[in-house]
C-alpha positions in Angstrom: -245.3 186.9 -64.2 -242.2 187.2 -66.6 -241.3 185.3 -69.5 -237.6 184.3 -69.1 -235.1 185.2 -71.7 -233.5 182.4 -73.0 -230.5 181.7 -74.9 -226.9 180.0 -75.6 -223.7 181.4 -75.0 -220.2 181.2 -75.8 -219.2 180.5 -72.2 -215.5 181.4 -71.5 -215.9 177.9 -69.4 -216.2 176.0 -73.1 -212.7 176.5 -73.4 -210.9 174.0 -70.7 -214.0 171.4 -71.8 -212.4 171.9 -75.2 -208.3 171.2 -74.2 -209.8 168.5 -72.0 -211.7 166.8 -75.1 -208.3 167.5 -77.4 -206.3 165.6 -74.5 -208.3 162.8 -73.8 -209.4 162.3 -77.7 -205.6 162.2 -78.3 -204.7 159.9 -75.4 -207.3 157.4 -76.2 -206.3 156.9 -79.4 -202.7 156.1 -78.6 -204.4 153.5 -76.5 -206.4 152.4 -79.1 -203.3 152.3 -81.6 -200.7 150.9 -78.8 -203.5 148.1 -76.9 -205.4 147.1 -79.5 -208.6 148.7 -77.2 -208.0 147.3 -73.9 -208.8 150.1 -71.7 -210.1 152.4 -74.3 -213.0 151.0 -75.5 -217.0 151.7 -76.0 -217.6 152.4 -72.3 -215.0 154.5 -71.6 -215.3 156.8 -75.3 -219.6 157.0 -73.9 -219.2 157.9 -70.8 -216.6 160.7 -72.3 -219.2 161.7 -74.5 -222.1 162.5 -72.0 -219.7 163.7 -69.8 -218.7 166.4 -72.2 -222.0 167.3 -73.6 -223.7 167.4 -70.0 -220.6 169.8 -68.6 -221.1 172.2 -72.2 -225.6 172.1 -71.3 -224.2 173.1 -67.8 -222.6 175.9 -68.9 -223.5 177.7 -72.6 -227.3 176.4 -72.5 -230.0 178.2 -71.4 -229.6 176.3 -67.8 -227.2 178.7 -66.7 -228.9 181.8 -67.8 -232.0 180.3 -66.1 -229.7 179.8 -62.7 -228.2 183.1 -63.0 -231.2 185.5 -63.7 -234.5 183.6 -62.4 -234.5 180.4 -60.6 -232.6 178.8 -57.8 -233.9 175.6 -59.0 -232.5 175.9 -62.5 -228.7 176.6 -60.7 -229.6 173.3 -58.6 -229.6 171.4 -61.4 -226.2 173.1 -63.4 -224.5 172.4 -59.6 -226.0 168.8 -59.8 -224.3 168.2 -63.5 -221.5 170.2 -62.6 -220.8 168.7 -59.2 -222.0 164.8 -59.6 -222.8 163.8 -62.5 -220.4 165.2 -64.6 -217.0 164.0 -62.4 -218.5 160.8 -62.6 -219.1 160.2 -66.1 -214.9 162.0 -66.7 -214.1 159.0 -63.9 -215.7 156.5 -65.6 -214.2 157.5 -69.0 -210.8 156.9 -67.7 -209.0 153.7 -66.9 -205.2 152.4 -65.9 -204.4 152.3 -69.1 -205.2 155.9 -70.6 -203.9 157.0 -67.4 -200.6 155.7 -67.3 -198.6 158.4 -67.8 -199.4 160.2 -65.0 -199.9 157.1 -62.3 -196.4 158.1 -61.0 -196.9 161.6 -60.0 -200.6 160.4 -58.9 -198.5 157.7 -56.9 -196.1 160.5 -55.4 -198.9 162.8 -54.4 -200.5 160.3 -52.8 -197.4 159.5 -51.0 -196.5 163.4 -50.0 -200.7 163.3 -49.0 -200.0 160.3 -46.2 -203.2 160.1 -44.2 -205.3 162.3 -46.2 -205.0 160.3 -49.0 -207.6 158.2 -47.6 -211.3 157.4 -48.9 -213.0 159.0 -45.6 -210.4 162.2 -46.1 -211.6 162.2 -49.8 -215.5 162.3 -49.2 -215.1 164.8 -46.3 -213.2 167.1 -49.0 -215.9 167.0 -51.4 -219.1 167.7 -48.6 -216.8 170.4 -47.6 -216.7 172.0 -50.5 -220.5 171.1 -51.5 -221.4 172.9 -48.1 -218.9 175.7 -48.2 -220.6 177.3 -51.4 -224.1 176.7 -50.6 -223.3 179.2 -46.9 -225.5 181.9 -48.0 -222.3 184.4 -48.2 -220.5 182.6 -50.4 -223.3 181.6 -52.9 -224.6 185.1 -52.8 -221.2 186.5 -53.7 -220.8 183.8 -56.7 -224.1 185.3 -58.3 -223.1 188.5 -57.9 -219.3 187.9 -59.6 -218.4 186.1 -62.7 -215.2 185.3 -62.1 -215.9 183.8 -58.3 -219.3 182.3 -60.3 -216.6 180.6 -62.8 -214.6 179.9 -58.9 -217.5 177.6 -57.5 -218.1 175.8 -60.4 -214.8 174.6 -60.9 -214.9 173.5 -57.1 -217.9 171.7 -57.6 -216.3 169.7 -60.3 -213.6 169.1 -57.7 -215.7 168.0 -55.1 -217.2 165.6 -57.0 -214.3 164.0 -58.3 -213.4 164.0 -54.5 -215.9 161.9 -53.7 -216.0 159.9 -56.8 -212.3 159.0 -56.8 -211.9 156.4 -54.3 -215.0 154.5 -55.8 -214.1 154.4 -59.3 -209.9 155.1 -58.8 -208.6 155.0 -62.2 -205.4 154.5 -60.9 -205.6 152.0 -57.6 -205.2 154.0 -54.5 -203.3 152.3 -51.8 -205.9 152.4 -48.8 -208.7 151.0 -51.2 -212.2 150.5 -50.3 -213.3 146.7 -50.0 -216.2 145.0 -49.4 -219.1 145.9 -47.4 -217.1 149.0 -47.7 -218.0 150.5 -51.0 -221.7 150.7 -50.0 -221.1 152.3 -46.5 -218.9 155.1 -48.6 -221.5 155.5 -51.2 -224.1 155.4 -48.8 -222.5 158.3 -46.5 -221.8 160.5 -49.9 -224.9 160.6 -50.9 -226.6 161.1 -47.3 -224.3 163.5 -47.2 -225.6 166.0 -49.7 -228.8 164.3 -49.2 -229.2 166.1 -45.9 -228.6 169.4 -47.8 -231.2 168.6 -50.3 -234.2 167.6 -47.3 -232.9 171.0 -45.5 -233.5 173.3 -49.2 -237.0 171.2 -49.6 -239.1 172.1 -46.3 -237.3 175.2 -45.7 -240.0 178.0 -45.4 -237.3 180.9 -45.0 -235.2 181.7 -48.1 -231.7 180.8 -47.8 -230.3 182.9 -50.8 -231.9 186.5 -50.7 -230.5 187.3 -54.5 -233.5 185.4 -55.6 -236.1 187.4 -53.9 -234.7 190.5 -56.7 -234.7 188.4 -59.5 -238.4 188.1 -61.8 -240.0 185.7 -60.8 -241.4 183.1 -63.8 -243.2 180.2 -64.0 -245.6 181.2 -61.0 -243.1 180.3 -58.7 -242.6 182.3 -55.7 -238.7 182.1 -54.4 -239.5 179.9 -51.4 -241.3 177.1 -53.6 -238.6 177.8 -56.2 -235.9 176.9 -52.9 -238.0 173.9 -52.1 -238.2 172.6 -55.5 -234.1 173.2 -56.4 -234.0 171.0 -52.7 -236.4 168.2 -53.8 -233.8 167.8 -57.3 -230.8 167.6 -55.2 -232.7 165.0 -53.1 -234.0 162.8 -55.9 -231.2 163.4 -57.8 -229.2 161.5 -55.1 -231.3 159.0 -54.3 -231.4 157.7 -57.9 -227.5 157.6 -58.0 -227.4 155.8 -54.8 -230.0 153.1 -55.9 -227.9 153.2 -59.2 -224.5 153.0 -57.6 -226.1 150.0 -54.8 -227.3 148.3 -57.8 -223.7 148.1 -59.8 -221.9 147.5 -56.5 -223.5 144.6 -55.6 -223.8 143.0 -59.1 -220.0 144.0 -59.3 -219.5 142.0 -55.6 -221.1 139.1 -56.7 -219.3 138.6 -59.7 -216.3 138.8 -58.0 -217.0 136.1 -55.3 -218.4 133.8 -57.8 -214.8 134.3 -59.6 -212.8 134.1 -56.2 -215.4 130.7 -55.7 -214.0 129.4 -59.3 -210.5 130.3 -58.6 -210.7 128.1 -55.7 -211.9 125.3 -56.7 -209.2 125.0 -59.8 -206.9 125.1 -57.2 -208.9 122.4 -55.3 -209.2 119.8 -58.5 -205.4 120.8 -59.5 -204.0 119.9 -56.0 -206.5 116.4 -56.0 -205.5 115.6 -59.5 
């Protein structure tokens, strides 16, 4: 059994977190300065915070030496930051206002986009993508390239602002989800990669052949190491759906108790 060797790194990938931190640092203070804080206030500057700091552990910490050189499971969990919870927290950190001055162009893409710019178009994008790098081929060739490496992490990102997007849409997309709705999308995304997850878990052949070369640490051979980096994935998703379930419905009930307030203002103003 071999010890790992462990360190940080000045990632090339540190530099487009650091343009994007400059940007939005600069945008939401012009909110600040021009609103007063509506739109740019504690939620959004936290979830920009752990956003940031989870995409930089993804990518200079030991994690992705760990992925790289010994474990599948360790490259599980950078692609889980990287391609869930990362896009989310950016999503969350935006709003209408800090994103006003690009709703138009977002508005005339969507346009030029027609049918595909349509939740169920959105989410099969981003399990596209999820599935196209983990074809043994393709994941084998990002291992064994930098640049392609630095290729499927930056379409992971994608894919989960893909499938992010038309639940949080920081600027209002035109064929929104409603209702019951939200839950059946957030419930098919996170099947979605679920089903990937189950498949890496009880798996007794090995998928990725790279990590039969590697040395092997921890007393993990690389088919429990591939079951383990599935059984992440899986619970990984499962917590974000219980999480997600959870906000939805709060978020649905405070809205039909306000629609339920609404009308019955309207009720006593037309009897008084």
């Amino acid at each position: 059994m071999t010890h790992p060797i462990l360190h940080w790194s000045l990632s090339s990938a540190l530099l487009p977190l650091a343009v994007y931190a400059g940007i939005y640092a600069w945008r939401f203070h012009t909110v600040r300065r021009e609103t007063g804080g509506r739109g740019a206030g504690a939620r959004q500057a936290l979830a920009f915070a752990a956003g940031l700091v989870l995409m930089a552990l993804a990518v200079a910490s030991p994690l992705d030496g760990l992925g790289e050189d010994y474990l599948f499971s360790a490259h599980m969990v950078q692609h889980v930051i990287l391609g869930d919870i990362a896009p989310l927290l950016v999503l969350l950190a935006l709003s209408r206002v800090i994103m006003r001055p690009a709703t138009r162009r977002l508005h005339r893409v969507e346009r030029a986009l027609g049918p595909l710019a349509h939740p169920v178009a959105f989410l099969v994008v981003g399990l596209g993508l999820v599935y196209l790098w983990h074809i043994p081929a393709m994941y084998q060739a990002a291992l064994a390239n930098p640049a392609v490496h630095a290729l499927e992490h930056a379409t992971f990102f994608t894919a989960g602002l893909a499938i992010w997007w038309p639940l949080i849409q920081p600027v209002p997309m035109r064929r929104r989800l409603v209702g019951l709705e939200t839950l059946g999308y957030v419930g098919a995304a996170k099947a979605g990669l679920a089903f990937l997850g189950l498949f890496l878990t009880w798996s007794s052949t090995l998928a990725y052949p790279y990590y039969a070369t590697v040395p092997r640490i921890w007393g993990l051979s690389p088919i429990a190491d591939q079951n383990v980096g599935g059984a992440i994935m899986m619970i990984e998703q499962s917590t974000v759906l219980v999480v997600a379930f959870a906000v939805l419905f709060t978020r649905m009930l405070t809205q039909s108790e306000e629609d339920e307030r609404r009308r019955e203002r309207l009720e006593d103003a037309a009897t008084a």
